[in-house]
ROPABA-541499 format. One line per field, with one value per residue (C-alpha): residue number from 1; x, y, z. Coordinates in nm, 4 decimals, always signed. Example, Ala and Ser with C-alpha at 12.3 -4.5 7.8 and 13.67 -1.06 7.14 Angstrom:
seq c(1_2)
east c(+1.2300_+1.3670)
north c(-0.4500_-0.1060)
up c(+0.7800_+0.7140)
//
This chain:
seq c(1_2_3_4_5_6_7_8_9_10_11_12_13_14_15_16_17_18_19_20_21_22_23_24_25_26_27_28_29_30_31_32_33_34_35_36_37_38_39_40_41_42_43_44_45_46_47_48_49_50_51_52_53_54_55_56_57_58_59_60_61_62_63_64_65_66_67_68_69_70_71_72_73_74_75_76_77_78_79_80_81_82_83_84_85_86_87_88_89_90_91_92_93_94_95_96_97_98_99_100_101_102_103_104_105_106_107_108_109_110_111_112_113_114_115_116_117_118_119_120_121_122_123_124_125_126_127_128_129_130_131_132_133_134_135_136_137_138_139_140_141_142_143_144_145_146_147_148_149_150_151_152_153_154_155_156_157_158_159_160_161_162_163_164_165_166_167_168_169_170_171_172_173_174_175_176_177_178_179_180_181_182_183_184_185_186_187_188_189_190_191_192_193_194_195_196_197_198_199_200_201_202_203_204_205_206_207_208_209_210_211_212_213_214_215_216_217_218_219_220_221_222_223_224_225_226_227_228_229_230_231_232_233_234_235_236_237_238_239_240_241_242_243_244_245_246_247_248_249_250_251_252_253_254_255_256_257_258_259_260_261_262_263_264_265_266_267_268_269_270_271_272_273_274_275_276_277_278_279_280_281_282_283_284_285_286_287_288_289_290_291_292_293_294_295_296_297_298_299_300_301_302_303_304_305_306_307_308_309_310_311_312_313_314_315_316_317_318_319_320_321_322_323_324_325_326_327_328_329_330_331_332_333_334_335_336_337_338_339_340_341_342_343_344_345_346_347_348_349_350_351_352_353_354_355_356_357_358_359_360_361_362_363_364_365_366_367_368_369_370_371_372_373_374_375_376_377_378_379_380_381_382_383_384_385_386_387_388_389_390_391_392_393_394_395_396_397_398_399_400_401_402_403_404_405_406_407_408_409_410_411_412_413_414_415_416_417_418_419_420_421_422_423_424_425_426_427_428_429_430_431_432_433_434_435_436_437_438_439_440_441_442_443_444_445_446_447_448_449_450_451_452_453_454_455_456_457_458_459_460_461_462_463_464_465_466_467_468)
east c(+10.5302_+10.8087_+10.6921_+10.6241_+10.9694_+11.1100_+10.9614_+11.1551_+11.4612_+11.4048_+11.0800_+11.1237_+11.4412_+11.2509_+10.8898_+10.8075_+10.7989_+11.1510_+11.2446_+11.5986_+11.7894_+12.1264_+12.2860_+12.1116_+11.7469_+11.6696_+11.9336_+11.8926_+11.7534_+11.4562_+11.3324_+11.1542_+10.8824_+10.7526_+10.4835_+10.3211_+9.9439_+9.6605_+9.5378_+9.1900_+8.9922_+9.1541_+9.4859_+9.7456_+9.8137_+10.1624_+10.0590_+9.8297_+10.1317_+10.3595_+10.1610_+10.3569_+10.2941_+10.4505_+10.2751_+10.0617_+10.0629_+9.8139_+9.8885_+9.6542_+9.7906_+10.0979_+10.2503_+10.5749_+10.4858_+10.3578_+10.6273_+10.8781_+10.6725_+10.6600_+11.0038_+11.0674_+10.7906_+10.9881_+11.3553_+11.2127_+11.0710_+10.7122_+10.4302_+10.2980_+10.0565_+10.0696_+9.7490_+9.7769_+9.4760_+9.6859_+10.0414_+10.0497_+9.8447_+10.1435_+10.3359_+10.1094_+10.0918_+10.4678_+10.4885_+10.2428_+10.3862_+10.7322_+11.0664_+11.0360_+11.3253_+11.4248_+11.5822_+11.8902_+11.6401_+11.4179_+11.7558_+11.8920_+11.5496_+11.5816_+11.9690_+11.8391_+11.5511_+11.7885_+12.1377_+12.1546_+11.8410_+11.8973_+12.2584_+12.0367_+11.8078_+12.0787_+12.2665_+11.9584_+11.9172_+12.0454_+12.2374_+12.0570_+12.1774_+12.5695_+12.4472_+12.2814_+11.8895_+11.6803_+11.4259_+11.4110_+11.2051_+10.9896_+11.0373_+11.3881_+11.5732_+11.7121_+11.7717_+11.5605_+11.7095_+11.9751_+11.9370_+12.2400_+12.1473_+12.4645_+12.6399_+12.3843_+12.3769_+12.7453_+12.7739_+12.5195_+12.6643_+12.3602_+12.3550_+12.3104_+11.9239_+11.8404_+11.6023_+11.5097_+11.2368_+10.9026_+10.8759_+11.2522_+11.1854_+10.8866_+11.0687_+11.3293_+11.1007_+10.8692_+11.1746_+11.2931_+10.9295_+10.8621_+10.5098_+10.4950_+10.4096_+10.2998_+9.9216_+9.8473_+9.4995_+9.3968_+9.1794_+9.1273_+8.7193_+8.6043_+8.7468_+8.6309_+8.8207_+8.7225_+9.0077_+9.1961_+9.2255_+9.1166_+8.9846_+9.0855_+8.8141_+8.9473_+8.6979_+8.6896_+8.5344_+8.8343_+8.9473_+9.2727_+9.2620_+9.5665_+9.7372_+9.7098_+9.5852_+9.7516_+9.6504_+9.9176_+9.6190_+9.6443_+9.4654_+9.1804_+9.2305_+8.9612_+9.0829_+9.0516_+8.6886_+8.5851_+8.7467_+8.6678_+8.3664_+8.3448_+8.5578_+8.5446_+8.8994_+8.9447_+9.0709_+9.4253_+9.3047_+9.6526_+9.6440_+10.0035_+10.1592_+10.4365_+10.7052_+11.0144_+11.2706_+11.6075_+11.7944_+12.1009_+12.1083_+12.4251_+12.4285_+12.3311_+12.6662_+12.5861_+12.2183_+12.0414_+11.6759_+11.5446_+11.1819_+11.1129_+10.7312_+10.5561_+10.1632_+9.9299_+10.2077_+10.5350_+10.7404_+10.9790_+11.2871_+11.4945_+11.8038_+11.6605_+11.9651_+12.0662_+12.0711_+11.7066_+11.5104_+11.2063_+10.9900_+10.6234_+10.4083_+10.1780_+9.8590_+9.5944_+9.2889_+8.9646_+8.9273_+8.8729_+8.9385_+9.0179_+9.3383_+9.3418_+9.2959_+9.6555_+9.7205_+9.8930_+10.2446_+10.0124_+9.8265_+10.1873_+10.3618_+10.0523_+10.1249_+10.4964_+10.5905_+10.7695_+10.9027_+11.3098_+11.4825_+11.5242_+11.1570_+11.0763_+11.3756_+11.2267_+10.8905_+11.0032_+11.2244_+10.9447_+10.7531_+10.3614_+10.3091_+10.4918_+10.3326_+10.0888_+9.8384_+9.5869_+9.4321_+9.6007_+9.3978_+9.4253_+9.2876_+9.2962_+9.4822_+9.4120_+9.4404_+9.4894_+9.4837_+9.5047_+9.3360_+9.1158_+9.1704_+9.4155_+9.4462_+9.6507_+9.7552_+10.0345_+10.1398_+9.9190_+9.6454_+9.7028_+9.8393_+9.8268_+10.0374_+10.0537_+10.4050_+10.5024_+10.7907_+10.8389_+10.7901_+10.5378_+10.7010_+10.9522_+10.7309_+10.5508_+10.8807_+10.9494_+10.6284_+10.7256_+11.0360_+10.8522_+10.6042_+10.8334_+10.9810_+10.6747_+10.5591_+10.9626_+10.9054_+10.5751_+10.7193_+10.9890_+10.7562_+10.6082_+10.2452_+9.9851_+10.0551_+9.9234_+9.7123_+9.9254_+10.2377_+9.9934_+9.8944_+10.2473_+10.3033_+10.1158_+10.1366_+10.5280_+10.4936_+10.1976_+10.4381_+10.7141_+10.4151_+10.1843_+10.4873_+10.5575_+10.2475_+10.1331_+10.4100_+10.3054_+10.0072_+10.1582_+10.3228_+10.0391_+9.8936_+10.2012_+10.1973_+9.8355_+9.9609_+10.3171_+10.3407_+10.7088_+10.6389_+10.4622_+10.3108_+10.3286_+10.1250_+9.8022_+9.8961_+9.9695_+10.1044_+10.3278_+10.6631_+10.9278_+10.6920_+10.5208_+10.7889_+10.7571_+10.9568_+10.9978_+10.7346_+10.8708_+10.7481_+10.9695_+11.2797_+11.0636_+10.9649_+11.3117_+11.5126_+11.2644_+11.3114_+11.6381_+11.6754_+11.4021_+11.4024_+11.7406_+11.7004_+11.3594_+11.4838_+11.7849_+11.5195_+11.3587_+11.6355_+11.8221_+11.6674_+11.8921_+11.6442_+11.5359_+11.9054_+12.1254)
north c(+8.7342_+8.4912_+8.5837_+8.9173_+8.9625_+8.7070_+8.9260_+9.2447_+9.1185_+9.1606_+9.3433_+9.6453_+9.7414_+9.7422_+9.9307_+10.2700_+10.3826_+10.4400_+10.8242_+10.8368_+11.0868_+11.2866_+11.5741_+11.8050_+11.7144_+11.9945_+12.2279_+12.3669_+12.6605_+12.7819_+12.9654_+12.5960_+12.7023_+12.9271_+12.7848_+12.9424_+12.9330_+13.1149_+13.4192_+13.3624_+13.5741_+13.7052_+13.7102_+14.0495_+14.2367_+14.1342_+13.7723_+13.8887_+14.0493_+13.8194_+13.5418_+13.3919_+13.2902_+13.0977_+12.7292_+12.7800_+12.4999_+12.5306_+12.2494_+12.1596_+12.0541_+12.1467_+11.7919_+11.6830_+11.6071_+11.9117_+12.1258_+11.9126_+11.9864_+12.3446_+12.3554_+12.1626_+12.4010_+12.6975_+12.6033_+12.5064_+12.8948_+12.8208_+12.9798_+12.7972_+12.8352_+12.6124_+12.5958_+12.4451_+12.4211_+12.4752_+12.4508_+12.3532_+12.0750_+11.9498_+12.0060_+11.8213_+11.5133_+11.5301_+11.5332_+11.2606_+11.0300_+11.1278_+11.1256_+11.0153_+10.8132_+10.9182_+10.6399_+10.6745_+10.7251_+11.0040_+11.1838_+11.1608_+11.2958_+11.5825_+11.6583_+11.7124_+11.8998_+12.1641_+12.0669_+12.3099_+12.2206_+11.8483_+11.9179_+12.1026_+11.8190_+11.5594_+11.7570_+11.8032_+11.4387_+11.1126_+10.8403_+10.4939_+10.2983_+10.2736_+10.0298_+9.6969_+9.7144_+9.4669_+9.2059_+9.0085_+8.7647_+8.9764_+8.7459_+8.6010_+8.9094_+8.6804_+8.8246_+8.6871_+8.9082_+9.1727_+9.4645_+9.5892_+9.9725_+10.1197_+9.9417_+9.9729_+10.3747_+10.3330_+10.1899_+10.4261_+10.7284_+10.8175_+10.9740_+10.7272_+10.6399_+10.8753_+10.9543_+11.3381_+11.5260_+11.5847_+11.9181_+12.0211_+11.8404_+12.0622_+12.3778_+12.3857_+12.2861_+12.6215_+12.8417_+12.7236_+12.8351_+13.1425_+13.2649_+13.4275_+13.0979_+12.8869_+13.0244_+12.9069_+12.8881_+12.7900_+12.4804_+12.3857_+12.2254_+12.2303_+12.3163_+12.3813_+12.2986_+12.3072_+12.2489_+12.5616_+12.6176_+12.5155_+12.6916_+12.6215_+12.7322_+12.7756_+12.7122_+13.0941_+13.0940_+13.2766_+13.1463_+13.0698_+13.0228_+12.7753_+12.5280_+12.2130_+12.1459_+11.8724_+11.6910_+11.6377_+11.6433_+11.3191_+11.0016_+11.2586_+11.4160_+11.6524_+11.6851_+11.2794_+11.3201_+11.5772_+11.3599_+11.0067_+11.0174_+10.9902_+10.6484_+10.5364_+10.4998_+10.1149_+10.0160_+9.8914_+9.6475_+9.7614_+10.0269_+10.2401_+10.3287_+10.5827_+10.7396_+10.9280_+10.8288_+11.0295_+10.6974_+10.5284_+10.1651_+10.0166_+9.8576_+10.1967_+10.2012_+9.8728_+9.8889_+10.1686_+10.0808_+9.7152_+9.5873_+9.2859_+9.0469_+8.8536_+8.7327_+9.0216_+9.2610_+9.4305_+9.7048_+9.9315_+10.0653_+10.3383_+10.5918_+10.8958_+11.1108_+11.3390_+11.0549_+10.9785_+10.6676_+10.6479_+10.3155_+10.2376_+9.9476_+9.8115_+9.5791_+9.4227_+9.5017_+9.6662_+10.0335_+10.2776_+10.0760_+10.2539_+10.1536_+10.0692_+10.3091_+10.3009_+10.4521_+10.3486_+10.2949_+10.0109_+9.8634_+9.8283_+9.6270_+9.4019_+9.3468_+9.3517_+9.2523_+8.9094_+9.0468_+9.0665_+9.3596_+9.5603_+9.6185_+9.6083_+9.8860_+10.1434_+10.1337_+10.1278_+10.4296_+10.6472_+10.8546_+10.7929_+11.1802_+11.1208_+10.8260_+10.8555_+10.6485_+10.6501_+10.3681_+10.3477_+10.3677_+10.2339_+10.3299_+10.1589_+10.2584_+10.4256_+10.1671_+10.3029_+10.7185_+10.9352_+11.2076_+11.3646_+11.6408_+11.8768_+11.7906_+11.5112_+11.3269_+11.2692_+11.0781_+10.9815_+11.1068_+10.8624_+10.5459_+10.5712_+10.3519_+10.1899_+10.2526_+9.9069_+9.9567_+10.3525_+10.4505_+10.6638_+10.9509_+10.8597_+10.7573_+11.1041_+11.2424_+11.0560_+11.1509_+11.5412_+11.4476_+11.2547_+11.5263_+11.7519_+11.5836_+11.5379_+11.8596_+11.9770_+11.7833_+11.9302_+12.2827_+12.2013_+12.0840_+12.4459_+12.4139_+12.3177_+11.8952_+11.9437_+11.7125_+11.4501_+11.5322_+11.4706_+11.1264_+11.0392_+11.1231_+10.8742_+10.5879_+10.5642_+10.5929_+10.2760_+9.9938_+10.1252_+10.2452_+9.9687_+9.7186_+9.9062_+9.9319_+9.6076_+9.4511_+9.7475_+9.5779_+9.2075_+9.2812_+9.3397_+9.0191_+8.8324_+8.9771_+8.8652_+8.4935_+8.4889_+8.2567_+8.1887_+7.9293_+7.6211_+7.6020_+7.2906_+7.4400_+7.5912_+7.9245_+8.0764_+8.4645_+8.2738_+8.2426_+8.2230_+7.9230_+7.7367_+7.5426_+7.6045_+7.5339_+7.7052_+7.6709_+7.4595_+7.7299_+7.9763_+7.8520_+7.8553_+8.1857_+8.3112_+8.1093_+8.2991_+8.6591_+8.6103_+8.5921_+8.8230_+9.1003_+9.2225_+9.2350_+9.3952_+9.6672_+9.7562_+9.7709_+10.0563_+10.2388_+10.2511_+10.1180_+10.0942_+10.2090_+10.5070_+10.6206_+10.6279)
up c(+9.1410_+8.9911_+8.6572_+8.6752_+8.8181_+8.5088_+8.2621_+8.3504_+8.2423_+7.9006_+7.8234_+7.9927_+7.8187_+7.4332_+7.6348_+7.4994_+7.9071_+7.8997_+8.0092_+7.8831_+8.0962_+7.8988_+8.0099_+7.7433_+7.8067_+8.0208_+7.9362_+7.5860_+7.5138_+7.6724_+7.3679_+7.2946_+7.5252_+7.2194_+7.0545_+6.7317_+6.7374_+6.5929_+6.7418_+6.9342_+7.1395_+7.4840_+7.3529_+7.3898_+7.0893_+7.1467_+7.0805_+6.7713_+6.6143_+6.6999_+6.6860_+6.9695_+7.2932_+7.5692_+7.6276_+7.9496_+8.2156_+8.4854_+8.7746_+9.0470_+9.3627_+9.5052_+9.6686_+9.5355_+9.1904_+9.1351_+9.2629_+9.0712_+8.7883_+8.8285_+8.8649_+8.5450_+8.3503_+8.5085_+8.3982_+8.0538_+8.0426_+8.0163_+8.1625_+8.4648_+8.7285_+9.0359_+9.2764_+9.6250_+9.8204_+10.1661_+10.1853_+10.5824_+10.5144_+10.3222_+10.5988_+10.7745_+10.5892_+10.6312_+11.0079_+10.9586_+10.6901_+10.7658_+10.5488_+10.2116_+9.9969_+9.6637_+9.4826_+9.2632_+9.0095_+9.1235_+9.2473_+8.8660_+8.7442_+8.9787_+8.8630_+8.4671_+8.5827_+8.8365_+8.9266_+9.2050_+9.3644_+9.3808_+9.4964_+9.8156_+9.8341_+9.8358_+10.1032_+10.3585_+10.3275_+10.4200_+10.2569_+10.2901_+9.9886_+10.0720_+10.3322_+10.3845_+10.3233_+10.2574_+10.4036_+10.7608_+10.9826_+11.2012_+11.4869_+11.4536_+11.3021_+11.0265_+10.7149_+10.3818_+10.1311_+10.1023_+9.8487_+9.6915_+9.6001_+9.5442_+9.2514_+9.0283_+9.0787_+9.0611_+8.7826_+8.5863_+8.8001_+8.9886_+9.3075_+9.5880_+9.7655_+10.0309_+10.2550_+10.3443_+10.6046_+10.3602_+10.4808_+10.4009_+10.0724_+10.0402_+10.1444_+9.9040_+9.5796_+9.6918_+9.7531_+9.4273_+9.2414_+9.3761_+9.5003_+9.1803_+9.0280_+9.3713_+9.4677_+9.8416_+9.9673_+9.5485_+9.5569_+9.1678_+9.1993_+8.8301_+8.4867_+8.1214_+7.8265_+7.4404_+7.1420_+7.1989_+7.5868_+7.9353_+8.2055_+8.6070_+8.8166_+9.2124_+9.4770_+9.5425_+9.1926_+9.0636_+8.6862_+8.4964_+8.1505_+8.0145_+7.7447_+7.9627_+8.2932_+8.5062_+8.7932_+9.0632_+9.3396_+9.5062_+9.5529_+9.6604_+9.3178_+9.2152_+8.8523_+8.8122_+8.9432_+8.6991_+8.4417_+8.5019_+8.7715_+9.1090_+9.2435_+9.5665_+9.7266_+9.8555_+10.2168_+10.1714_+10.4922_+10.6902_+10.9772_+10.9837_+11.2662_+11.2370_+11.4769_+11.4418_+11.7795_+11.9156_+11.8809_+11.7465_+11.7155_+11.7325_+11.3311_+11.2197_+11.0479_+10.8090_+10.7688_+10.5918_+10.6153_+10.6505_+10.6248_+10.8960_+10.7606_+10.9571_+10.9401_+10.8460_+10.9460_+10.8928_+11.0455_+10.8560_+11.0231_+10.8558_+10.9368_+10.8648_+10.9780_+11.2872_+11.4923_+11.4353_+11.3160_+11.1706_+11.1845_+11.0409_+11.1797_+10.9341_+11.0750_+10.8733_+11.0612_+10.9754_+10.9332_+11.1772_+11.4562_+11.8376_+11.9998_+12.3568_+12.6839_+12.7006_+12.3765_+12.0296_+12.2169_+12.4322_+12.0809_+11.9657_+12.2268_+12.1971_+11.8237_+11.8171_+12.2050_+12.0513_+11.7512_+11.7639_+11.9552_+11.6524_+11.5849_+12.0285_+12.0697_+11.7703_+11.9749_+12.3342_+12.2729_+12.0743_+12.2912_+12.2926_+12.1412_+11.8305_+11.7337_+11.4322_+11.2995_+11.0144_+10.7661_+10.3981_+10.1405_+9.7791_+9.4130_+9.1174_+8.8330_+8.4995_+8.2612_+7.9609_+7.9381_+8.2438_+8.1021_+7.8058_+7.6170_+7.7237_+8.0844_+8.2320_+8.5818_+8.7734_+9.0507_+9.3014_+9.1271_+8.8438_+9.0232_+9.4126_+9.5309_+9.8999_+10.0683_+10.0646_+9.8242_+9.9064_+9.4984_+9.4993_+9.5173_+9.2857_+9.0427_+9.0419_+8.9871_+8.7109_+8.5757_+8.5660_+8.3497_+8.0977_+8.0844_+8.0070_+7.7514_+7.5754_+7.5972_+7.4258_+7.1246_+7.0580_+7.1106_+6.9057_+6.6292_+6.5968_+6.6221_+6.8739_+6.9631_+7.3200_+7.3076_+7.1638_+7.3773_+7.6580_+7.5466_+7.4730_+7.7876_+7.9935_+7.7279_+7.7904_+8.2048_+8.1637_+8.1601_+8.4493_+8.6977_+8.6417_+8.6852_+9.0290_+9.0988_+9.0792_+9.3199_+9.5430_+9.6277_+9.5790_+9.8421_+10.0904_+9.9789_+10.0804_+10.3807_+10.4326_+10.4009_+10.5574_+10.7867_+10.8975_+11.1634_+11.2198_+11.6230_+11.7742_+12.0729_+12.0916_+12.1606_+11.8078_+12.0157_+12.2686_+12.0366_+12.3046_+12.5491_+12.2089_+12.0628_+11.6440_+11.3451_+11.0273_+10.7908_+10.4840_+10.2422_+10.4224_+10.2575_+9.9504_+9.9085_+10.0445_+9.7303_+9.5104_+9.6866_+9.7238_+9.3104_+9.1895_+9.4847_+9.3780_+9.0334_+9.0714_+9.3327_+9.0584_+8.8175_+8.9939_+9.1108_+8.8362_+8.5498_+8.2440_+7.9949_+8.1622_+8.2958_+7.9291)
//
């Protein structure tokens, strides 16, 4: 981890992944959306006269990188389709995953794409960066490392790290779209595509001929199947518990969200707003496993019952209905070119990430913009670059989502061999009755985080070469 964390410091700032952010990016005129291309079979005799046409982008799956996306396409002027397979199974997976955080970054992707629309996503959610967040001792409550998230936005003036309801999020990216270009009920299962167009084909059997197809379907992703075969999803090994509590914890005013480790398990506490908190419990276990008799509110005590007060408080004052559960599951990711052709991914159906670090999200937002970018300077060219804007595309996000990536799932192997104490009793659960000391390596591997965490969490937040 030391040296991937060592590297950052100077290669990312010369990597071709940078997205650099100005005022004008998304702004100019939205005549660029007019490409010139040869008249082919199917097209309006407007187009044949003309001999101009809008650039048609068909997206499957309508998550958050694929609104975001549609909203870019939209603002831009181009033609785009967005097909959502079912839009209260969104809403779904956001009572069931919960809030989302959007790091300075993400939030200064979503001002170029649509000013007013961030300003409405920044004002439905809640400020977590102007306090303390950071690491802590499961058991003891000690801090390891402290994460200072609002002088780096500061200083590149970027809005602060939030946290906002997934189903708010979701709410104002549709209203923002338009049904006109949202289709609900639209499950994209196949597609054609030669040199000159592709074709969407909904499991209805309904078709949509378009310029590019992208895949913002997941870590399920349909359109990644179709292009790269059928790939198993991995077992992360860590069951997540989730709850959202009616409580307000008397540091609320100094810490924003904080992440306490122990062995094989950590719990994530956050202010979520409206006098609410919102916690998940991860546990490596095997899959599928049944809690107890006495439900998930029981299975947690067990687990956490010695932890510090913080973590025992969150769960005691959550209600045994609220509390979710399901088994995270991890993909690898697309080395080298997420996609063929004229269709592309994005997000989660490129690089699924497990929540560890809370980025995935961010990262498919960040996709959008670069996409968009891409996709300008081949309009701007004149003539048909698709292809190559696509490519572009996903060679400049490799290095900044592979990086993030890659300490996503670092840090569920730490986790996996944490082990903060050293029993001097036989009874390893027992903390308060065993006596124990602190593991040497504990004041090892907090020198090291306490160096390369902050500089890594700046990195992502606000990276200099992506935020010019």
């Amino acid at each position: 981890m030391v040296s991937l964390l060592q590297s950052l410091g100077g290669a990312y700032n010369q990597h071709q992944s940078s997205i650099r952010i100005t005022a004008l990016d998304l702004t100019r005129s939205k005549t660029l959306c007019v490409v010139r291309c040869k008249a082919s079979h199917g097209t309006s005799s407007n187009e044949e006269k003309g001999d101009e046409k809008k650039l048609r982008i068909l997206i499957a799956g309508g998550g958050i990188g694929g609104l975001v996306l549609g909203l870019a396409a939209k603002n831009r002027g181009y033609d785009v389709k967005v097909f959502e397979r079912d839009l209260s199974a969104v809403k779904g997976e956001g009572r069931h995953r919960g809030p989302i955080q959007l790091s300075s970054s993400a939030l200064g992707v979503l001002q170029a794409i649509d000013e007013d629309v961030a300003k409405q996503i920044m004002e439905a959610g809640c400020v977590t960066g102007d306090r303390i967040n950071g690491l802590a001792d499961g058991i003891s409550g000690e801090w390891f490392t402290k994460f200072d998230l609002l002088t780096p936005a500061l200083k590149r003036g970027l809005p602060i790290t939030q946290t906002i309801c997934r189903m708010e999020l979701q709410e104002i990216l549709v209203n923002s779209i338009g049904f006109d270009i949202l289709t609900n009920n639209s499950k994209v299962v196949d597609f054609i595509q030669d040199s000159e167009k592709v074709i969407v084909i909904l499991e209805d059997g309904s078709r949509y001929k378009g310029d590019i197809l992208v895949g913002a379907d997941g870590i399920w992703s349909e359109v990644r199947t179709k292009l790269f075969g059928l790939q198993e999803a991995k077992y992360s090994g860590y069951t997540c518990y989730s709850g959202i509590t009616d409580f307000v914890p008397p540091y609320i005013d100094t810490v924003g969200y904080r992440v306490f480790i122990g062995l094989k398990q950590c719990f994530v506490a956050s202010d979520v707003g409206n006098g609410k908190m919102q916690w998940y419990a991860f546990y490596n276990q095997p899959p599928m496993n049944t809690d107890p008799p006495g439900g998930k509110k029981k299975r947690l005590v067990e687990l956490f019952g010695q932890w510090c007060c913080e973590v025992i408080d969150l769960i005691s004052k959550t209600p045994e209905d609220v509390i979710l559960r399901r088994d995270i599951y991890d993909r690898d990711m697309i080395d080298d070119c997420w996609g063929i052709g004229r269709v592309t991914l994005l997000g989660d159906a490129a690089h699924p990430m497990q929540p560890n670090l809370g980025q995935g999200g961010c990262m498919a937002i960040e996709d959008c913009y670069q996409l968009v970018l891409e996709l300008d300077k081949a309009v701007e060219r004149g003539y048909d670059e698709n292809v190559s804007a696509l490519r572009s595309y996903e060679k400049k996000r490799t290095f900044r989502v592979s990086t993030v990536h890659a300490a996503s799932r670092m840090a569920s192997k730490m986790l996996a061999s944490y082990q903060p104490y050293i029993e001097l009793g036989s009874s390893p659960l027992s903390y308060l009755s065993v006596p124990r000391i602190k593991a040497p390596m504990v004041h090892v591997a907090r020198a090291i985080l306490q160096i390369c965490m902050p500089l890594f969490m700046t990195w992502i937040i606000a990276d200099p070469s992506i935020h010019k």
